[in-house]
C-alpha positions as CSV (number, residue, x, y, z in Angstrom):
1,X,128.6,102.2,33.2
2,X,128.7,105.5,35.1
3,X,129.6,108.4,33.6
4,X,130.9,111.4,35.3
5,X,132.1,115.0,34.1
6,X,136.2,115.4,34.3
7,X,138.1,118.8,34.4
8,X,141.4,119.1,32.4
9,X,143.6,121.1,34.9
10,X,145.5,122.5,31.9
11,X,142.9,124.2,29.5
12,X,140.1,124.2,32.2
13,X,137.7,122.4,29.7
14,X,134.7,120.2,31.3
15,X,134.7,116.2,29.7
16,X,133.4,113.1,29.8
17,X,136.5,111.3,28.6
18,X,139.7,110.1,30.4
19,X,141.7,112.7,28.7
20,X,141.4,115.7,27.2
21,X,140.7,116.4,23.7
22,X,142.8,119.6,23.3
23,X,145.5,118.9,25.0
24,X,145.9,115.5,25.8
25,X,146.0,115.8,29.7
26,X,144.4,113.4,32.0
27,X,141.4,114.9,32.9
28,X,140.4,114.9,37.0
29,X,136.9,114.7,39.0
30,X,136.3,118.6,39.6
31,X,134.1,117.5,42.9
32,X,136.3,118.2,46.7
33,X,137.1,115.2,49.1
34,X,134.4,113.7,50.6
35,X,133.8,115.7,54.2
36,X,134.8,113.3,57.4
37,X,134.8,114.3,61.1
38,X,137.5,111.4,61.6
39,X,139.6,112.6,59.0
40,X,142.8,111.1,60.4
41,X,145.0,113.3,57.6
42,X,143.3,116.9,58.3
43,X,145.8,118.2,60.5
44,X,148.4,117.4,58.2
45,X,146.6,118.7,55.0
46,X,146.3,121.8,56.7
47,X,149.7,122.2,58.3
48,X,150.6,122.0,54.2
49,X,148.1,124.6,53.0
50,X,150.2,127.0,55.3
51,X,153.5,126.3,54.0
């Protein structure tokens, strides 16, 4: 089984469960998207950043 530390994007507290304990949010990986060259979606990721 691999474990991994969550973030709550709520109350900012650091897991190991699906959800957080304090406020019941579903906790998310706090790591960035894996870097690509051939990102096929970039430009449009960007082009939303802006807006």
């Amino acid at each position: 089984m691999k474990t991994e530390i969550l973030k709550c994007p709520k109350c900012l507290e650091y897991t190991l469960n699906k959800k957080c304990k304090e406020c019941n949010t579903d906790a998310l990986t706090p790591k960035p998207a894996k870097f690509s060259l051939e990102d096929r979606y970039g430009p449009y990721r960007r082009l939303s950043k802006k807006q």
